[in-house]
PDB file of N, CA, C and O in Angstrom:
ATOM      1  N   UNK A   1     -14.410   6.833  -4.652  1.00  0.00           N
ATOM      2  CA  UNK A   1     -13.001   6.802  -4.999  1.00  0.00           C
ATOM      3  C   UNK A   1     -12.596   8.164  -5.513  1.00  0.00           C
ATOM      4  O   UNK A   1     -13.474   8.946  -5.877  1.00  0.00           O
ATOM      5  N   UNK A   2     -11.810   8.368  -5.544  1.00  0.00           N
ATOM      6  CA  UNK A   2     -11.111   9.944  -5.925  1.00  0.00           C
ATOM      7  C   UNK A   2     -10.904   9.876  -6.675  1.00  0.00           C
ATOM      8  O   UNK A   2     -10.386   8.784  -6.909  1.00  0.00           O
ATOM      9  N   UNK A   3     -11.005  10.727  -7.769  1.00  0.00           N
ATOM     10  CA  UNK A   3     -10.768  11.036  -9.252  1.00  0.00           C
ATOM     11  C   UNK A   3      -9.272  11.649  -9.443  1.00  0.00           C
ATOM     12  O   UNK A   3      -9.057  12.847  -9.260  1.00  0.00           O
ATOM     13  N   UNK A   4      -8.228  10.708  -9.835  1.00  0.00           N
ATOM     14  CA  UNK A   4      -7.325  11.381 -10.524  1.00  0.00           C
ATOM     15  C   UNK A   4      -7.425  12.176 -11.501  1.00  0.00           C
ATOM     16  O   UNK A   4      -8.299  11.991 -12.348  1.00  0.00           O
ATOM     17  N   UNK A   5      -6.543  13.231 -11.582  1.00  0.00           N
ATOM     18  CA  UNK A   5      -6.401  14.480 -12.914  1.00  0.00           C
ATOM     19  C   UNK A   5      -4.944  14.174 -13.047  1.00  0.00           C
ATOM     20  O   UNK A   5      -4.228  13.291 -12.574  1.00  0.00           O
ATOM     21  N   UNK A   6      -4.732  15.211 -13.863  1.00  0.00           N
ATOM     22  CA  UNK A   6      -3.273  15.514 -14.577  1.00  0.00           C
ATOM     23  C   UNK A   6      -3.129  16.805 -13.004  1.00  0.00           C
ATOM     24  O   UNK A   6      -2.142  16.717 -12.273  1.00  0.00           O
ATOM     25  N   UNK A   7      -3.983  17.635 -12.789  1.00  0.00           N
ATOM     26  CA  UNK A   7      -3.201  18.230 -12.116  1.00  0.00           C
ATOM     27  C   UNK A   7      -2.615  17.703 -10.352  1.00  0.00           C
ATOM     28  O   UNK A   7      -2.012  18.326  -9.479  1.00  0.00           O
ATOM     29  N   UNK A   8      -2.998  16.685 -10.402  1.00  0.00           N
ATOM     30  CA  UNK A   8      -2.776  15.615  -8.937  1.00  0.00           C
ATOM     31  C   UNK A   8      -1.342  15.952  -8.823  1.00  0.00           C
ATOM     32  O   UNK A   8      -0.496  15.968  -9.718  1.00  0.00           O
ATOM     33  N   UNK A   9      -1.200  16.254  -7.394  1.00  0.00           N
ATOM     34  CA  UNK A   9       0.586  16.072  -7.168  1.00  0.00           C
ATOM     35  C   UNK A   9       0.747  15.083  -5.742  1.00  0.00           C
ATOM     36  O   UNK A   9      -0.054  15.086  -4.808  1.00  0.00           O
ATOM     37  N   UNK A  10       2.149  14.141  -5.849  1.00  0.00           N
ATOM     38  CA  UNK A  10       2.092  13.207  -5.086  1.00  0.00           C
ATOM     39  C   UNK A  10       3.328  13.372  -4.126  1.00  0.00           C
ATOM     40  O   UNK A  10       4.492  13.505  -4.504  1.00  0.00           O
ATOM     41  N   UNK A  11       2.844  13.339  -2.693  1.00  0.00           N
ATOM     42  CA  UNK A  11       3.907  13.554  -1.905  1.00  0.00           C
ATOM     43  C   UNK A  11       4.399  11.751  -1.137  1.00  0.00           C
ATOM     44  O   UNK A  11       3.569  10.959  -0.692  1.00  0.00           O
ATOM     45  N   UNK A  12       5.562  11.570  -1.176  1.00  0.00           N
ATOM     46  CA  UNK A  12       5.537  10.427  -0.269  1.00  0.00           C
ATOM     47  C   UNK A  12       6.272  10.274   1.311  1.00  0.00           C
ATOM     48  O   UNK A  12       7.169  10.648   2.068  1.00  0.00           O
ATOM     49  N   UNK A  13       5.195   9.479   1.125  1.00  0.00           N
ATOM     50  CA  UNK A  13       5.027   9.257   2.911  1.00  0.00           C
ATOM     51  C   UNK A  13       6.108   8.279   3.367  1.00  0.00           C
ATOM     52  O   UNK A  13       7.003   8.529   4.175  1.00  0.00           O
ATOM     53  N   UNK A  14       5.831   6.819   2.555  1.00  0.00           N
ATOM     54  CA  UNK A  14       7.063   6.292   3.038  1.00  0.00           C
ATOM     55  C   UNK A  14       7.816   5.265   1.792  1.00  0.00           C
ATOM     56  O   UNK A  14       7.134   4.950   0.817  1.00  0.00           O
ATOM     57  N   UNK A  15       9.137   4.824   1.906  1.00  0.00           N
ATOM     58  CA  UNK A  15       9.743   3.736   1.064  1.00  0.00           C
ATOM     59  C   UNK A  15      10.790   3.023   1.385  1.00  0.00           C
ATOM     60  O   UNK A  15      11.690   3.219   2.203  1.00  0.00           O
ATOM     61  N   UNK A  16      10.558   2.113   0.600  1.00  0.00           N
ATOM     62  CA  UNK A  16      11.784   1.028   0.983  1.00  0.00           C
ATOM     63  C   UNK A  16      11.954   0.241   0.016  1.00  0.00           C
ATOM     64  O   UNK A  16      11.091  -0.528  -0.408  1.00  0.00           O
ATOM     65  N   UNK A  17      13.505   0.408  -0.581  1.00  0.00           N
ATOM     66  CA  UNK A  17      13.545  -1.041  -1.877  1.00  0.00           C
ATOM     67  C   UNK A  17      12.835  -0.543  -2.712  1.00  0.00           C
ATOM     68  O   UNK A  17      12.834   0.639  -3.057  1.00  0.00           O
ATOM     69  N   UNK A  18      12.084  -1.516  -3.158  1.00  0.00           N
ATOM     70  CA  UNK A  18      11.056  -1.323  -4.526  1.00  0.00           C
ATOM     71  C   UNK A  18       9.811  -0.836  -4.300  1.00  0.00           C
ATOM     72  O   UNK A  18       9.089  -0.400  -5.197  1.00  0.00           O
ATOM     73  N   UNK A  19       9.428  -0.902  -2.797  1.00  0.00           N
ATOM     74  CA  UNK A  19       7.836  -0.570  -2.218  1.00  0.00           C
ATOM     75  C   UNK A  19       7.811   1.567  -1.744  1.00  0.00           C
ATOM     76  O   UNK A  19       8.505   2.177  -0.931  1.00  0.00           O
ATOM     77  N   UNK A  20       7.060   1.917  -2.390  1.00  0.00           N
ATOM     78  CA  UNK A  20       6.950   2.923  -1.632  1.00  0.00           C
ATOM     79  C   UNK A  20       4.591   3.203  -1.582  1.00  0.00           C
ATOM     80  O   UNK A  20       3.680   2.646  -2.194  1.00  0.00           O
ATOM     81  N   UNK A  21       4.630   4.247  -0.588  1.00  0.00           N
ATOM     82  CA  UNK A  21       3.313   4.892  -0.732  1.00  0.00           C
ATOM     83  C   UNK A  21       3.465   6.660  -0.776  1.00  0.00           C
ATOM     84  O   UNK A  21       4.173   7.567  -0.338  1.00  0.00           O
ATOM     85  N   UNK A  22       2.379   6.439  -1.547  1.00  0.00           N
ATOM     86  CA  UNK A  22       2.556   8.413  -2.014  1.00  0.00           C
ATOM     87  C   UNK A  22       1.145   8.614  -1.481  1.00  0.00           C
ATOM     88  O   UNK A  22       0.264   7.757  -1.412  1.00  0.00           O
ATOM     89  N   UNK A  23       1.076   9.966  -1.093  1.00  0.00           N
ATOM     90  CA  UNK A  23      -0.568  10.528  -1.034  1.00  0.00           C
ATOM     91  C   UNK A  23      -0.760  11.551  -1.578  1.00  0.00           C
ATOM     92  O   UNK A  23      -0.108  12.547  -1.262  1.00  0.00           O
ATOM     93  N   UNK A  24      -1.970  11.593  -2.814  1.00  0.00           N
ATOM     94  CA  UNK A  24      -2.139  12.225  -3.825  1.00  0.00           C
ATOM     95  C   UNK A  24      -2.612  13.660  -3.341  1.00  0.00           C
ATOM     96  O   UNK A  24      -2.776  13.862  -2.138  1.00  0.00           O
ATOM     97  N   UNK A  25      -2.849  14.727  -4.348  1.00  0.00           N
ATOM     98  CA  UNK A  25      -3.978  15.814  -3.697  1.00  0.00           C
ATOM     99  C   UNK A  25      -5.179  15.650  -4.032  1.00  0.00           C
ATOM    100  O   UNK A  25      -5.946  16.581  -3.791  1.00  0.00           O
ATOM    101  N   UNK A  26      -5.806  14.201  -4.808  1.00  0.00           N
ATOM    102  CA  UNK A  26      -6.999  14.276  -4.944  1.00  0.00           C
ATOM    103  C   UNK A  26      -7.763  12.893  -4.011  1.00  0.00           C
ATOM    104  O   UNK A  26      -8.771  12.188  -4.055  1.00  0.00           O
ATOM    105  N   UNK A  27      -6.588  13.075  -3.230  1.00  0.00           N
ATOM    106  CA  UNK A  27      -7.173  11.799  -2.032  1.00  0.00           C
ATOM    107  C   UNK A  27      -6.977  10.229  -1.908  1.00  0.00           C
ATOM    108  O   UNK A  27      -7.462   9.428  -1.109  1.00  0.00           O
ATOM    109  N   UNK A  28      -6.048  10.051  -3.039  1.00  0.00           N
ATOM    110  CA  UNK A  28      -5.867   8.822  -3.571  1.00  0.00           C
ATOM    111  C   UNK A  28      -4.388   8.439  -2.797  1.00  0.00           C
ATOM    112  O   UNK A  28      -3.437   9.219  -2.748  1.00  0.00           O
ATOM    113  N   UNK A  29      -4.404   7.147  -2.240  1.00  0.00           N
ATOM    114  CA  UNK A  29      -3.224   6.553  -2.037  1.00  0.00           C
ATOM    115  C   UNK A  29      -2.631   5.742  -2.828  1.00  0.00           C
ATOM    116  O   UNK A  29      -3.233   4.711  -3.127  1.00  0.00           O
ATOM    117  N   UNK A  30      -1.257   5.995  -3.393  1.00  0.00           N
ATOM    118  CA  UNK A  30      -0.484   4.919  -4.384  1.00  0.00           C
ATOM    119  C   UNK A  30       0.530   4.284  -3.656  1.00  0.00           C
ATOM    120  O   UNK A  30       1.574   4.709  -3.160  1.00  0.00           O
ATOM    121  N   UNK A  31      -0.211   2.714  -3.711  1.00  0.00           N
ATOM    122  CA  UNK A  31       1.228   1.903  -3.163  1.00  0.00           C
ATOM    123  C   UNK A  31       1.577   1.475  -4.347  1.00  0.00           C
ATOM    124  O   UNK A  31       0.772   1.158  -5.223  1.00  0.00           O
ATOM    125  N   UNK A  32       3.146   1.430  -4.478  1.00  0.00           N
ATOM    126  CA  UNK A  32       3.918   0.974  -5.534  1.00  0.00           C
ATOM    127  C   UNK A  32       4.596  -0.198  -5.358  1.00  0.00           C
ATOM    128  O   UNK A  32       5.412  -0.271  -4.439  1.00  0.00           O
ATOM    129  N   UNK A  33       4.381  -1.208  -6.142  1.00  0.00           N
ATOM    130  CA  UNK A  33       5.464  -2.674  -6.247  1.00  0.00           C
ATOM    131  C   UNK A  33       6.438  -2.685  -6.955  1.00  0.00           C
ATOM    132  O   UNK A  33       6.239  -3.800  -7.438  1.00  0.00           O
ATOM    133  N   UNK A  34       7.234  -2.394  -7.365  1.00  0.00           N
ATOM    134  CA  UNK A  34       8.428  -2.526  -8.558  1.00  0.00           C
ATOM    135  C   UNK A  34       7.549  -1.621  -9.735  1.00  0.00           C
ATOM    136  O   UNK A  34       7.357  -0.424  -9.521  1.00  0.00           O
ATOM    137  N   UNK A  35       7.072  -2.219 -10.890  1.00  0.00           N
ATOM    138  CA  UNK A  35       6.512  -1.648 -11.939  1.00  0.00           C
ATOM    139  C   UNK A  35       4.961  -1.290 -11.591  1.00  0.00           C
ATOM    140  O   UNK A  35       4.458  -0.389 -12.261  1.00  0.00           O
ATOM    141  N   UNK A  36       4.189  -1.902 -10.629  1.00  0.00           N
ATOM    142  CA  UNK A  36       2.815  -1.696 -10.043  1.00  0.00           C
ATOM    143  C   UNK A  36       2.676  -0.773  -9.415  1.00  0.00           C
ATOM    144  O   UNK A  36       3.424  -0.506  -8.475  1.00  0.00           O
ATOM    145  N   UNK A  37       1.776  -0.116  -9.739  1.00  0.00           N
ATOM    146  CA  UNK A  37       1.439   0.744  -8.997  1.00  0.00           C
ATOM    147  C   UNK A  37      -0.480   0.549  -8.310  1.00  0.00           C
ATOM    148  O   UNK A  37      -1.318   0.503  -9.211  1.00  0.00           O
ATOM    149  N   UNK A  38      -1.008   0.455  -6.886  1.00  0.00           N
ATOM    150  CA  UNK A  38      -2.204   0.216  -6.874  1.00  0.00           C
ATOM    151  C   UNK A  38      -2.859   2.004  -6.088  1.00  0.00           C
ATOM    152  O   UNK A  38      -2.105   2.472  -5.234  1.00  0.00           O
ATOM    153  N   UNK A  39      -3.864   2.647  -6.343  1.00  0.00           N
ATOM    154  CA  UNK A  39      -4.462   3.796  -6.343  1.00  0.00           C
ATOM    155  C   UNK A  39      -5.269   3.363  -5.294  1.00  0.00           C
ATOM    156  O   UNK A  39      -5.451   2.153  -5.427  1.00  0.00           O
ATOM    157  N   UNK A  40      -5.966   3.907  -4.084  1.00  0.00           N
ATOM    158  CA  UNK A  40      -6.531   3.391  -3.512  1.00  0.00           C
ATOM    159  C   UNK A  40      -7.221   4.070  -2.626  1.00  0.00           C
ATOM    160  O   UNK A  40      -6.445   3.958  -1.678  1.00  0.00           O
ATOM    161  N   UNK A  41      -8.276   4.817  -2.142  1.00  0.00           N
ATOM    162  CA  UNK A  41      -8.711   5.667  -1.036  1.00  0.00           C
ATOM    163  C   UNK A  41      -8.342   5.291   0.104  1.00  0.00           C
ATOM    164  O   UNK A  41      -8.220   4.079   0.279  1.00  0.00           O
ATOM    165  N   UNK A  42      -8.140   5.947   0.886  1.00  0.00           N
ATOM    166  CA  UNK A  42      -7.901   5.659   2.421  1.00  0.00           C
ATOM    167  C   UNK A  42      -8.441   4.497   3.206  1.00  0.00           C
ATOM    168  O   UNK A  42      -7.749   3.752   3.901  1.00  0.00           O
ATOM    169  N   UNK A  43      -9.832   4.403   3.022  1.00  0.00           N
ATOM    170  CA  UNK A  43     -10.487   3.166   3.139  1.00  0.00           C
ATOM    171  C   UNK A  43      -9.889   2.010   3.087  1.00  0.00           C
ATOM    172  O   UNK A  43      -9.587   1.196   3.959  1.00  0.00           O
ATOM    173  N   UNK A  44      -9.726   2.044   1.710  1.00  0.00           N
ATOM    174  CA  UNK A  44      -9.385   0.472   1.250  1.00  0.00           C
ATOM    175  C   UNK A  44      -8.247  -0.232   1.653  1.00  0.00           C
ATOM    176  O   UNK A  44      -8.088  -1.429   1.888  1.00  0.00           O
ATOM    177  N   UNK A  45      -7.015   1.301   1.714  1.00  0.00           N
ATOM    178  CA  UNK A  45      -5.674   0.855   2.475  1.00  0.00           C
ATOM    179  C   UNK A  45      -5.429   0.196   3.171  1.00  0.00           C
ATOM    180  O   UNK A  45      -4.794  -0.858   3.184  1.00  0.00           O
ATOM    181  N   UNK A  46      -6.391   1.296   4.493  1.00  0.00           N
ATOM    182  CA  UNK A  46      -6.771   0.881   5.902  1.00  0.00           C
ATOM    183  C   UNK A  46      -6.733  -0.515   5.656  1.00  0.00           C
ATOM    184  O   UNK A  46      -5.810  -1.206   6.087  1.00  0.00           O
ATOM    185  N   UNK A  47      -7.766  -1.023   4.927  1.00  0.00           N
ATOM    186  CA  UNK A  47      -8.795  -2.625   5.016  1.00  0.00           C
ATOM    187  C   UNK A  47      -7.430  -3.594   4.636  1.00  0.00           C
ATOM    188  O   UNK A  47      -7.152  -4.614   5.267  1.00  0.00           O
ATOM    189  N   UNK A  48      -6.752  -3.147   3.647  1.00  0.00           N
ATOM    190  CA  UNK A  48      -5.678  -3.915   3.120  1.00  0.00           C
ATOM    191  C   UNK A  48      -4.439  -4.206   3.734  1.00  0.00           C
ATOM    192  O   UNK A  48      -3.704  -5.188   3.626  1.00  0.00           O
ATOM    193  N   UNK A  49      -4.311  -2.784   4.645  1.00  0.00           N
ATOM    194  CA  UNK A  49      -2.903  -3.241   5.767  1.00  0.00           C
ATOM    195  C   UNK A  49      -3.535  -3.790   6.623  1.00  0.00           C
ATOM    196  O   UNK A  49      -2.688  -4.595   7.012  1.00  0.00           O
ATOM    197  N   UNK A  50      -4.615  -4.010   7.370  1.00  0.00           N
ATOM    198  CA  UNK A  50      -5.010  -4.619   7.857  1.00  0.00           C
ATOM    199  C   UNK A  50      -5.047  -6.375   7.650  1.00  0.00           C
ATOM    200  O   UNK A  50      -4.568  -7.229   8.397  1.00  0.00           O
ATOM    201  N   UNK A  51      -5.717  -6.530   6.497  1.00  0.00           N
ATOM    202  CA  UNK A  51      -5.381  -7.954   6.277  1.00  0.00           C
ATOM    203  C   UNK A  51      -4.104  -8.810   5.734  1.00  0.00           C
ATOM    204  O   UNK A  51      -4.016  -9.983   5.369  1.00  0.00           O
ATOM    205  N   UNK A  52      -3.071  -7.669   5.835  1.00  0.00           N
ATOM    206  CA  UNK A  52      -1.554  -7.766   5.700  1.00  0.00           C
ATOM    207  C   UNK A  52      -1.532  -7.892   7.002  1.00  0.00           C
ATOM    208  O   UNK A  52      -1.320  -9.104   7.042  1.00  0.00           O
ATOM    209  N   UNK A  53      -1.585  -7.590   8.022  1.00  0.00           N
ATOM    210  CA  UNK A  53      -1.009  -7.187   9.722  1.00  0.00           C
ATOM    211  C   UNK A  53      -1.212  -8.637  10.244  1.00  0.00           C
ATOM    212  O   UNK A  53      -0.492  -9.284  11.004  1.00  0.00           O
ATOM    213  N   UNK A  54      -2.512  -9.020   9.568  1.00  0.00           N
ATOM    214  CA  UNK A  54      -3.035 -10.664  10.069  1.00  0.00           C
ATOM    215  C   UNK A  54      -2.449 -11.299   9.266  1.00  0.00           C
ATOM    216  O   UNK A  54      -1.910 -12.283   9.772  1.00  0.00           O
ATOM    217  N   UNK A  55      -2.304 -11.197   8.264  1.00  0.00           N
ATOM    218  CA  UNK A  55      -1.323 -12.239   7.709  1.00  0.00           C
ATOM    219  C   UNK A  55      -0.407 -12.350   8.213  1.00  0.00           C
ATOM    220  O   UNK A  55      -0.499 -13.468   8.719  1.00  0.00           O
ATOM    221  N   UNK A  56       0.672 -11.885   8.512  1.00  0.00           N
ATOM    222  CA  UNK A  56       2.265 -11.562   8.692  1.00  0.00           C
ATOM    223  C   UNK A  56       1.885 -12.183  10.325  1.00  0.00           C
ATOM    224  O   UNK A  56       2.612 -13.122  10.648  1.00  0.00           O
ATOM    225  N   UNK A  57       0.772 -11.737  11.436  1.00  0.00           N
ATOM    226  CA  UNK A  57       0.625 -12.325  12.578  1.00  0.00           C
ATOM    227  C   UNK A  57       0.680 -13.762  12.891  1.00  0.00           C
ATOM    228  O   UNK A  57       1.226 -14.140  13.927  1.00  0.00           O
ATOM    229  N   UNK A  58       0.060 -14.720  11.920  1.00  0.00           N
ATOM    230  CA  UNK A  58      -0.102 -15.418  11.164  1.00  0.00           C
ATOM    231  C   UNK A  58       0.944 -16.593  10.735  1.00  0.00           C
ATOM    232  O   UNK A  58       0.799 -17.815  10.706  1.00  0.00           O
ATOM    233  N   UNK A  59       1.851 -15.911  10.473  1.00  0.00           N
ATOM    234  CA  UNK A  59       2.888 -16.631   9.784  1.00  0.00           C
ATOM    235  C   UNK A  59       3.758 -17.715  10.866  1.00  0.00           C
ATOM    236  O   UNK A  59       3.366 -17.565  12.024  1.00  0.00           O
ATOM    237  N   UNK A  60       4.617 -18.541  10.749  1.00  0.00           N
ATOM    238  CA  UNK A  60       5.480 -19.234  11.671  1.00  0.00           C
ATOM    239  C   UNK A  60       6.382 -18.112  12.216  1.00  0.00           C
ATOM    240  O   UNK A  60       6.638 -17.148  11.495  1.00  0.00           O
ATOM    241  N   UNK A  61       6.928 -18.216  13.610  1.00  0.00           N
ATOM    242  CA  UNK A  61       7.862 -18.029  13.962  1.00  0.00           C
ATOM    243  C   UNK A  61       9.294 -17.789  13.307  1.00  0.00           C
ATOM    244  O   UNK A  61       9.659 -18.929  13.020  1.00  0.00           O
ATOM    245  N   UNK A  62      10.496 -16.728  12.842  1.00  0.00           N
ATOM    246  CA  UNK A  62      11.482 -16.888  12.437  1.00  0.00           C
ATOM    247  C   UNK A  62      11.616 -17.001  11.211  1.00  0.00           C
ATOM    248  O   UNK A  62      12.258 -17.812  10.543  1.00  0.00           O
ATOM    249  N   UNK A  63      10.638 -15.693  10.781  1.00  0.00           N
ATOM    250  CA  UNK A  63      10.157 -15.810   9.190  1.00  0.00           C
ATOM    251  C   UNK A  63       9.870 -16.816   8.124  1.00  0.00           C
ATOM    252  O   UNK A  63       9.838 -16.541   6.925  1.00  0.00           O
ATOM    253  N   UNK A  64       9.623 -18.231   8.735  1.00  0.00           N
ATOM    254  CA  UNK A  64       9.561 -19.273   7.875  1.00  0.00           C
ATOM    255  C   UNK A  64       7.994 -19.058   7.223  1.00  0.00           C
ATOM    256  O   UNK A  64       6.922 -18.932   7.815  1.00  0.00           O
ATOM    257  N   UNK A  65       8.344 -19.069   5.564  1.00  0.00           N
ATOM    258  CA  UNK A  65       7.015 -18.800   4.810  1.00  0.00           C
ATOM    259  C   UNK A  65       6.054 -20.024   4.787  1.00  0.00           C
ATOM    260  O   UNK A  65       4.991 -19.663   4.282  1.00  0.00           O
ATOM    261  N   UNK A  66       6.022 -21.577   5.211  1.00  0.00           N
ATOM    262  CA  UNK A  66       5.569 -22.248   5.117  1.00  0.00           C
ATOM    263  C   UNK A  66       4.519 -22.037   5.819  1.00  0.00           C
ATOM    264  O   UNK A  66       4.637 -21.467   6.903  1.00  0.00           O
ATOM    265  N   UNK A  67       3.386 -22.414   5.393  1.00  0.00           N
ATOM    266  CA  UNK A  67       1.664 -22.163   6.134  1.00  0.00           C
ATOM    267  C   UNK A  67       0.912 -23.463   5.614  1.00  0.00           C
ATOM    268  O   UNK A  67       0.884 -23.774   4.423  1.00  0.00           O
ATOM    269  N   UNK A  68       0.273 -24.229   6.686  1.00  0.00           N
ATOM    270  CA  UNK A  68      -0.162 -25.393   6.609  1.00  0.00           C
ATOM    271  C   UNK A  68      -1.751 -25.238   6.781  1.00  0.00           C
ATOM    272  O   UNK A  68      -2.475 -26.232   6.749  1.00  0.00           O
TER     273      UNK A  68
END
């Protein structure tokens, strides 16, 4: 995992609403939720949009959140 410092600077890549992601200079990715913020190496992202991509694949038709 990448070691944050004080001297880390964060550029962002993308946002929307309350969600954005930044990429650090010490290698670290920050996705942000409203007040959350999660730090994350590239790796783990990867692994995590990933099991977001299947979820959301996943889901009913016509954005209905119900899952049986």
């Amino acid at each position: 995992m990448a070691t944050l410092t004080a001297k880390c600077r964060r550029r962002k890549l993308a946002q929307r609403e309350s969600f954005s992601v930044d990429a650090c200079d010490c290698g670290a990715l920050h996705l942000t939720i409203g007040y959350v913020t999660m730090r994350l190496d590239p790796c783990a992202y990867r692994e995590m949009a990933a099991v977001i991509s299947e979820a959301l694949d996943r889901l009913p038709a016509h954005g209905a959140t119900t899952v049986h």
